[in-house]
KETI-544199 format. One record per residue (C-alpha): x, y, z; residue number from 1. Coordinates in steps of 0.001 Angstrom, whole numbers, plus 500000, padded with zeros to 6 digits. Layout:
! KETI-544199
c1 | c2 | c3 | n
X | Y | Z | NUM
...
***
This chain:
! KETI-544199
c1 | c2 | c3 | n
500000 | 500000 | 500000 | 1
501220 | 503571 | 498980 | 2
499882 | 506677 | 500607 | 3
500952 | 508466 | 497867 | 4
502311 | 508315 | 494725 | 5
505085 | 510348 | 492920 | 6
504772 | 510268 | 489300 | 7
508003 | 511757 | 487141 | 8
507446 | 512093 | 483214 | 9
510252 | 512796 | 481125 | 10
509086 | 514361 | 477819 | 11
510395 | 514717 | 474582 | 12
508885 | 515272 | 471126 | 13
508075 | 511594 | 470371 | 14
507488 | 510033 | 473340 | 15
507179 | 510247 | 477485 | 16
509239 | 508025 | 479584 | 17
507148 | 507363 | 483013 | 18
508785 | 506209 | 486951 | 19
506383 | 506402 | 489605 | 20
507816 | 505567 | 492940 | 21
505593 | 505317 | 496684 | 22
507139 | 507798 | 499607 | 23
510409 | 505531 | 500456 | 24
511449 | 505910 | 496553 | 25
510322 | 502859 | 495988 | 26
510135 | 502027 | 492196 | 27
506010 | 500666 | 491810 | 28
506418 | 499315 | 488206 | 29
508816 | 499039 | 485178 | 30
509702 | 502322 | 483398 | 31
506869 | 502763 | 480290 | 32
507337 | 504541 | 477707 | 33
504239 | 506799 | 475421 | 34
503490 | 508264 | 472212 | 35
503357 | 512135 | 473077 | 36
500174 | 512726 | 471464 | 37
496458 | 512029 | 472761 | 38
496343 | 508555 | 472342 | 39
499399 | 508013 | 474485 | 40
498358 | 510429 | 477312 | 41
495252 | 508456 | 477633 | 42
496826 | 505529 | 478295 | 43
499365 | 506993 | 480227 | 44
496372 | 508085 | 482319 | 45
495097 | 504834 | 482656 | 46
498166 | 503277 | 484071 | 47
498402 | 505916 | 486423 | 48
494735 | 505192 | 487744 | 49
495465 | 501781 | 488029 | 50
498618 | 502008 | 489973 | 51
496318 | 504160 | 492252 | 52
493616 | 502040 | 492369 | 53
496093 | 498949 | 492730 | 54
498034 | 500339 | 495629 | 55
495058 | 502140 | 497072 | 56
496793 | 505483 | 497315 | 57
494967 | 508463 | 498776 | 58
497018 | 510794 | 496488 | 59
498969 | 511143 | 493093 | 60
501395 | 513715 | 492332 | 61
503061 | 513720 | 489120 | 62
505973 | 515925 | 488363 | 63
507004 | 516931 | 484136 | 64
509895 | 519195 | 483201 | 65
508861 | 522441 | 481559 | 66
510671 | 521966 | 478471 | 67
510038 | 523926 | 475499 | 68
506226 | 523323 | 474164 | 69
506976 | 519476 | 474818 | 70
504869 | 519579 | 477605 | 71
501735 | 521768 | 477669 | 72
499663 | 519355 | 475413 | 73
500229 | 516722 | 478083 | 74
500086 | 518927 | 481253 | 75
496822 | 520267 | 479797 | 76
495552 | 516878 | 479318 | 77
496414 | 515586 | 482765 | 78
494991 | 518247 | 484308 | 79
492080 | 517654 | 482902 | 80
491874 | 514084 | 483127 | 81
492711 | 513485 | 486295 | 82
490084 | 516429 | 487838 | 83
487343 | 513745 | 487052 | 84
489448 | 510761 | 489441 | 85
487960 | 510657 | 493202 | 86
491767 | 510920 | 494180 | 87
493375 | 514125 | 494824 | 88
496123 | 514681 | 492071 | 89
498767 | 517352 | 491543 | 90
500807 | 518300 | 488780 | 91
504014 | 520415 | 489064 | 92
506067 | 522063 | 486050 | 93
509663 | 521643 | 487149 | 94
512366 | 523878 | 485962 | 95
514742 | 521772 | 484039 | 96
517681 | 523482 | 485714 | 97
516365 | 522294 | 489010 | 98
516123 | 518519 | 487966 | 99
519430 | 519194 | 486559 | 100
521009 | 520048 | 489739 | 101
518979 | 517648 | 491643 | 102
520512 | 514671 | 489351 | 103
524007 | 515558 | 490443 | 104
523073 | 514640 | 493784 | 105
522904 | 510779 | 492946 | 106
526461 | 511122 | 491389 | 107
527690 | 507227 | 490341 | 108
525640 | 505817 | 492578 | 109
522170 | 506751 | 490128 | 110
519170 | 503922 | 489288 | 111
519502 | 501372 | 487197 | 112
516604 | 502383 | 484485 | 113
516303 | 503276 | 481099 | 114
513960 | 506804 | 482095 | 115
516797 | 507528 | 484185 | 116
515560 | 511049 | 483395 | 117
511975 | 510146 | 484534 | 118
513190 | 508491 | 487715 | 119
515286 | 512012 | 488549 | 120
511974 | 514066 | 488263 | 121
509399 | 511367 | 490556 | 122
512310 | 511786 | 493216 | 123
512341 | 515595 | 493129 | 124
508777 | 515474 | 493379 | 125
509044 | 513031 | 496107 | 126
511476 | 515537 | 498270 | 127
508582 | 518262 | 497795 | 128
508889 | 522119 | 498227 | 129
507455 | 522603 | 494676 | 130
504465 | 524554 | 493531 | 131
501765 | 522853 | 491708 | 132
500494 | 524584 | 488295 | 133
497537 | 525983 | 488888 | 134
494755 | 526806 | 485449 | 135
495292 | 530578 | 486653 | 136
498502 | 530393 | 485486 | 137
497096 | 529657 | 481413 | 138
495857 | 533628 | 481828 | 139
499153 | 534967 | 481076 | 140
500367 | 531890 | 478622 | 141
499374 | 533615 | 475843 | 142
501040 | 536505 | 476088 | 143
504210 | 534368 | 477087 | 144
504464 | 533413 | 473606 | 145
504184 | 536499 | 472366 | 146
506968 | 537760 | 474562 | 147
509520 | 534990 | 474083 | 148
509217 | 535385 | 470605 | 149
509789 | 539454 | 470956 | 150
513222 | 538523 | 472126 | 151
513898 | 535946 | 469806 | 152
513159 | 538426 | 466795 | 153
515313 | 540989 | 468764 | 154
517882 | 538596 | 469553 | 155
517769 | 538366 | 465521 | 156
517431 | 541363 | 464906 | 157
520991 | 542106 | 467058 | 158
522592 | 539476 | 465104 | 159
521751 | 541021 | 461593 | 160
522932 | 544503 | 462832 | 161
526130 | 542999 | 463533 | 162
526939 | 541580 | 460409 | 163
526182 | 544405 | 458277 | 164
528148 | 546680 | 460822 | 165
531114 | 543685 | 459294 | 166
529979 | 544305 | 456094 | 167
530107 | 547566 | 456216 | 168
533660 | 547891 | 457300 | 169
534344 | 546627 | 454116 | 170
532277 | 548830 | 452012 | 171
532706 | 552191 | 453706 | 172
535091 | 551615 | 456653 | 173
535239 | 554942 | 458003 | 174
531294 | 554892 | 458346 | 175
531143 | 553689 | 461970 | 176
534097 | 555673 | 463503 | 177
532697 | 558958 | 461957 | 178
529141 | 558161 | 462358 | 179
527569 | 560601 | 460709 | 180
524351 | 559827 | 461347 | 181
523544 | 559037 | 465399 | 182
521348 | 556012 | 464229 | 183
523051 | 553708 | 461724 | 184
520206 | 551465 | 461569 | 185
517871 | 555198 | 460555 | 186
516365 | 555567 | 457473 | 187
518436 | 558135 | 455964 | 188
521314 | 556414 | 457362 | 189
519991 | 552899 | 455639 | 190
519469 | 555334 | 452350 | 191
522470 | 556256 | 451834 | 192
524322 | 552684 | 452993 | 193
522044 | 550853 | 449926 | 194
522093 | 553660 | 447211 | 195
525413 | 555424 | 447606 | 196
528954 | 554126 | 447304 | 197
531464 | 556245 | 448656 | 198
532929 | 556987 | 445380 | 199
529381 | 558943 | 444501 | 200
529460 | 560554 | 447826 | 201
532504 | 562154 | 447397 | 202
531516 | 563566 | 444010 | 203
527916 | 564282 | 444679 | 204
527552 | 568204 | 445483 | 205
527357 | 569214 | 449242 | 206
523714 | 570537 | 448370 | 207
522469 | 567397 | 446562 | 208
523557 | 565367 | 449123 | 209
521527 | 567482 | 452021 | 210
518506 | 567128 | 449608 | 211
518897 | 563433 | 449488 | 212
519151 | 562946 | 453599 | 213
516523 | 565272 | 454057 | 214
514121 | 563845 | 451671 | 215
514811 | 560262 | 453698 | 216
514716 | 561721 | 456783 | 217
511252 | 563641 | 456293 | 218
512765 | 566943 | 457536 | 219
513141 | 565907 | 460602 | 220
517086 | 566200 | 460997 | 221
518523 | 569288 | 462823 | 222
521495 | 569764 | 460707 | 223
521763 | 567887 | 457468 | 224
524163 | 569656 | 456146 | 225
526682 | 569129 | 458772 | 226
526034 | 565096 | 458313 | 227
526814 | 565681 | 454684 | 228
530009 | 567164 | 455547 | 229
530407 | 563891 | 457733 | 230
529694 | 561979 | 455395 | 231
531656 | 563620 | 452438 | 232
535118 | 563660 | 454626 | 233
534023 | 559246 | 455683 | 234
534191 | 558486 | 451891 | 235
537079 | 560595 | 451080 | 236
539372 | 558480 | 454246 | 237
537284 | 555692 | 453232 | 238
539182 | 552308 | 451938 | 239
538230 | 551192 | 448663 | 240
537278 | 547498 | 448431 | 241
539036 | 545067 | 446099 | 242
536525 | 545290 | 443223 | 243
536194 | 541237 | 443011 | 244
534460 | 541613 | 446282 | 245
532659 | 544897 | 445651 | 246
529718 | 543585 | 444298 | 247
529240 | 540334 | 446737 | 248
529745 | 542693 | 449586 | 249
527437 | 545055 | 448390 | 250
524463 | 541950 | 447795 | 251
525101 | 540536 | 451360 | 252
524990 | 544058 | 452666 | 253
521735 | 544975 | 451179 | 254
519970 | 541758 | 451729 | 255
521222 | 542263 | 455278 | 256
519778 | 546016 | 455516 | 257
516443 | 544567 | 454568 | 258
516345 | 541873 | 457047 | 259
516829 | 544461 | 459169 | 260
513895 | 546410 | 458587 | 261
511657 | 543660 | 457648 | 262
512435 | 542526 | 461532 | 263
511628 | 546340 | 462655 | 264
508305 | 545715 | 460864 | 265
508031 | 542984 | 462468 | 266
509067 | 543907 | 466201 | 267
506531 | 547206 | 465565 | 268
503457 | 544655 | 464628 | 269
504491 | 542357 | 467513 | 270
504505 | 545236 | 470033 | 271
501057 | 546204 | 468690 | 272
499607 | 542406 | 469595 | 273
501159 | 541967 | 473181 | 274
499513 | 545563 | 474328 | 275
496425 | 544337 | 473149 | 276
496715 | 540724 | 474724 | 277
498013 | 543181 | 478614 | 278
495017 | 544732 | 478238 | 279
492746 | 541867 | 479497 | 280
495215 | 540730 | 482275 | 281
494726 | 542762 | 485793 | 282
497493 | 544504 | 486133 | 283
499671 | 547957 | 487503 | 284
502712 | 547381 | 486588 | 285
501984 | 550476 | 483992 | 286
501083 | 552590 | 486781 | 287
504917 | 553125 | 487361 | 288
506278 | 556042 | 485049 | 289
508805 | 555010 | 482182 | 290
507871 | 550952 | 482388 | 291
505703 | 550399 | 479631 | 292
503174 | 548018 | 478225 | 293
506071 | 545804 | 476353 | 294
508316 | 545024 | 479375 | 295
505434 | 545205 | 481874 | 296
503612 | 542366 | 479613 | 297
507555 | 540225 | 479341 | 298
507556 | 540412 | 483215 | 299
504068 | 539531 | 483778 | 300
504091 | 536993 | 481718 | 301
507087 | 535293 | 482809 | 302
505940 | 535745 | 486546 | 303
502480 | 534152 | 485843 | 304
500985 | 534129 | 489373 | 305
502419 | 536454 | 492155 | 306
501516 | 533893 | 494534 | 307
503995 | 531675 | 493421 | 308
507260 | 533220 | 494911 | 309
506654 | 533859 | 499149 | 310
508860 | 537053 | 498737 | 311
510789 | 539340 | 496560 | 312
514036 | 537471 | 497244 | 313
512446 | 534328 | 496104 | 314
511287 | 536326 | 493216 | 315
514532 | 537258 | 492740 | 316
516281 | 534057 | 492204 | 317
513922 | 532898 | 490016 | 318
514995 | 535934 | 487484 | 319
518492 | 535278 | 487776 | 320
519394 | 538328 | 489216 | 321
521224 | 537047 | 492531 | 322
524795 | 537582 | 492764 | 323
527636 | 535161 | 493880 | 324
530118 | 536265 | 497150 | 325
533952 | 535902 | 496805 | 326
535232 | 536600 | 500444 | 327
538932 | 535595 | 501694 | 328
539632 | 536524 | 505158 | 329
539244 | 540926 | 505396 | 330
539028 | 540889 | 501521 | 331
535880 | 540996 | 500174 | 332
535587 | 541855 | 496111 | 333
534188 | 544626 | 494838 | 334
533451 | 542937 | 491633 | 335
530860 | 540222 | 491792 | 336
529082 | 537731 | 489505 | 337
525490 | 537470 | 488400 | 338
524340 | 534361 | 488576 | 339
522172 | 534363 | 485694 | 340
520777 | 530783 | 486345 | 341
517339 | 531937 | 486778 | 342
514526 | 532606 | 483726 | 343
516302 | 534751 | 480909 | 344
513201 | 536217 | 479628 | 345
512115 | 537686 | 482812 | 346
516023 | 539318 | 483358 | 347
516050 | 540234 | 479723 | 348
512679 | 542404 | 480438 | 349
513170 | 543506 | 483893 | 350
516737 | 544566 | 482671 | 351
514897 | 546560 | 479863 | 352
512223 | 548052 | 482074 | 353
515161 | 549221 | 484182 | 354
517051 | 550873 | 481312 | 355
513976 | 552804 | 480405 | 356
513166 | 554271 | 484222 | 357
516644 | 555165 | 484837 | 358
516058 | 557654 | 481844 | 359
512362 | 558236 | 482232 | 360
511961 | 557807 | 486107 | 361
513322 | 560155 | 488514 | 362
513694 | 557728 | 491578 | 363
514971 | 555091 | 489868 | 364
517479 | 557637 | 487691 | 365
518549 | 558598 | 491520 | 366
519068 | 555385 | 491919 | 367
521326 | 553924 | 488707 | 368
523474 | 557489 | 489427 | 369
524430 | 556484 | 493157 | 370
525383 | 552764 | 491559 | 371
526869 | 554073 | 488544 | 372
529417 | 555952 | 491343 | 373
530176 | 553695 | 493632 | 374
532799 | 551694 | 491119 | 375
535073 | 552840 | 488343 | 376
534799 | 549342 | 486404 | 377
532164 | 548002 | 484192 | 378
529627 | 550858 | 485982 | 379
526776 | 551160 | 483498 | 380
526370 | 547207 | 483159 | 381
526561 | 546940 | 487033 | 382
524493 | 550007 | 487867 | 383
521441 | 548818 | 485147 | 384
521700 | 545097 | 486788 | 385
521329 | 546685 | 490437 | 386
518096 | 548948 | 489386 | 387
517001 | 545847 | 487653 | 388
517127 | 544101 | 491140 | 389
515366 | 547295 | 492546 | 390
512617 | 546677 | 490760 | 391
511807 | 543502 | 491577 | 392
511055 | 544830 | 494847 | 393
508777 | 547127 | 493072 | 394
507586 | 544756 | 491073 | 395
506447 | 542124 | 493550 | 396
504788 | 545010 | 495696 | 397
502707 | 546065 | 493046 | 398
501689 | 542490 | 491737 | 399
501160 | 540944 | 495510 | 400
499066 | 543888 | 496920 | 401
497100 | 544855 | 493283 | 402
498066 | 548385 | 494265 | 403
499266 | 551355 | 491739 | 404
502685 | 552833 | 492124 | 405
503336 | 556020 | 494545 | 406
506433 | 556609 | 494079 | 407
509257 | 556205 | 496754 | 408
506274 | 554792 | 499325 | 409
506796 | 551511 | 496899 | 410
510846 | 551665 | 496296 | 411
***
């Protein structure tokens, strides 16, 4: 007889290995093995019902790694499944870093099983302090779709920047150092990178030239005609490319350019959709002055339910932005590491939100100054990461209590 049972389920895209152990770790059965699709889960259901039923267990709690989109169909279909049983069942998401870690612990001594992976996850579950997933938390899954994929497309987006910033080295490599144009990415600065060699720069006249940028620009540039001097004295230092390479570099370099804007197009459209989709979540997280809709819907998102994390510390941790101690007797470093083992996408967007209220928000501009002073190495990076951590204080206020932002009451 087993008071209760611990379920693990190691999932891939195929298949799902499944351990279920009773509360001295006891394995219950042989290590089975299902299609990951609907006909599988229902029989994976049914051998989980009658390992309750045949150990008359008074509780079932079954543990599956949140990896990727592996997992939702089947953690959806548990957790429906199993809210029809007379049994009391639980299912917990793990964090694959924490089964990860929790692995090392058997070291050489681990279980003879081919789910070895499965077996891992039923003992973590087993050893408890884990949060079940609750349907509350499919509110904000949407919008964590559409907010992972915002920083994949920027994360592209950075990439493609970089190699035409390569590129054009070797078209016009004076282009960057003068930078005549404070955006190189703009559209008068993309204008005049696709239709313009330096060659026809240098012999274009000065007041051609300020018609062309202007005409790209809209207008809107304060002094175009000291950018065309700019860009008149780049060309002239300019190197001039080998002409076999001329025209390959200048097809990888446009094609490059236009991935570049059709990913602006595409960040603009995706912005547009995630505002919508905060809209119909609860929220004041926008309340605060300089965080806006974008990283307020990344954080929320990532966060799910408040309730989740007993305090901002814990909160914290789970972000990634804890930071590791190097102490030797009466030295203690100034310098020290971020952890960054916690969920990227919630750093990446409370790092963001940060970077925008140290510019747009005067407490939290108070506060980056007083970091940014305290060191003389690596002091923007460190001072952005600190208000970042500030703000998860802020953040779990504001989420916990349901309450709109008032300024240093809240810090």
């Amino acid at each position: 007889m087993a008071q209760v049972i611990f379920a693990g389920i190691d999932i891939s895209a195929l298949k799902c290995d499944l351990v279920c152990l009773d509360e001295q770790g006891r394995q219950l059965a042989p290590a089975k093995s299902f299609a990951n699709n609907r006909d599988g889960a229902s029989a994976l259901v049914e051998v989980l019902d009658k390992l309750v039923n045949d150990f008359n267990a008074q509780q079932l709690h079954i543990g599956l790694e949140a990896t990727s989109v592996y997992g939702i169909h089947l953690r959806d279909f548990l957790l429906d499944a199993l809210s029809l049983k007379e049994y009391p069942a639980e299912v917990y998401e793990i964090n694959p870093v924490m089964v990860a870690g929790f692995k090392k612990a058997f070291g050489p001594r681990r279980p003879k099983t081919d789910a070895m992976d499965a077996y891992v996850i039923a003992e973590r579950v087993r050893f408890g302090h884990l949060t079940p997933y609750r349907r509350d938390s499919m509110v904000t899954e949407p919008l964590r779709q559409l907010t992972r994929l915002r920083l994949h497309l920027v994360e592209l987006l950075t990439a493609e920047q970089n190699r035409a910033l390569n590129l054009l080295f070797l078209k016009f490599s004076n282009y960057h150092q003068d930078k005549p144009f404070s955006r190189t990415f703009g559209k008068a600065s993309l204008a005049v990178l696709q239709e313009l060699s330096p060659d026809e720069l240098v012999a274009m006249p000065l007041e051609d030239l300020v018609d062309f940028i202007q005409s790209h620009a809209k207008n809107r540039l304060a002094e175009p005609s000291e950018i065309a001097k700019t860009l008149k004295q780049a060309a002239r230092r300019a190197y001039r490319l080998n002409p076999k390479m001329l025209e390959a570099c200048e097809v990888a370099l446009s094609l490059t350019l236009q991935n570049i804007d059709h990913l602006k197009r595409q960040l603009k459209q995706l912005d547009r959709v995630i505002t919508r989709e905060l809209e119909a979540i609860p929220q004041t997280l926008t309340t605060v002055k300089g965080l806006g809709p974008v990283s307020a819907a990344g954080i929320i998102a990532e966060i799910g339910d408040i309730k989740r994390f007993k305090d901002q510390a814990a909160l914290a941790q789970y972000a990634g932005l804890t930071w590791t101690r190097y102490q030797s007797g009466d030295f203690d470093a100034e310098e020290r590491r971020l952890t960054k083992s916690g969920n990227r996408y919630l750093r990446y967007y409370l790092v963001q939100a940060a970077n925008s209220l140290r510019v747009h928000n005067e407490e939290y501009k108070a506060y980056y100054q007083a970091k940014y002073r305290e060191v003389t190495k690596h002091q923007h990076k460190r001072a952005l990461v600190l208000t970042a951590r500030k703000l998860v204080r802020l953040v779990f206020a504001l989420l916990s209590k349901g309450q709109i932002y008032k300024g240093m009451v809240m810090g």
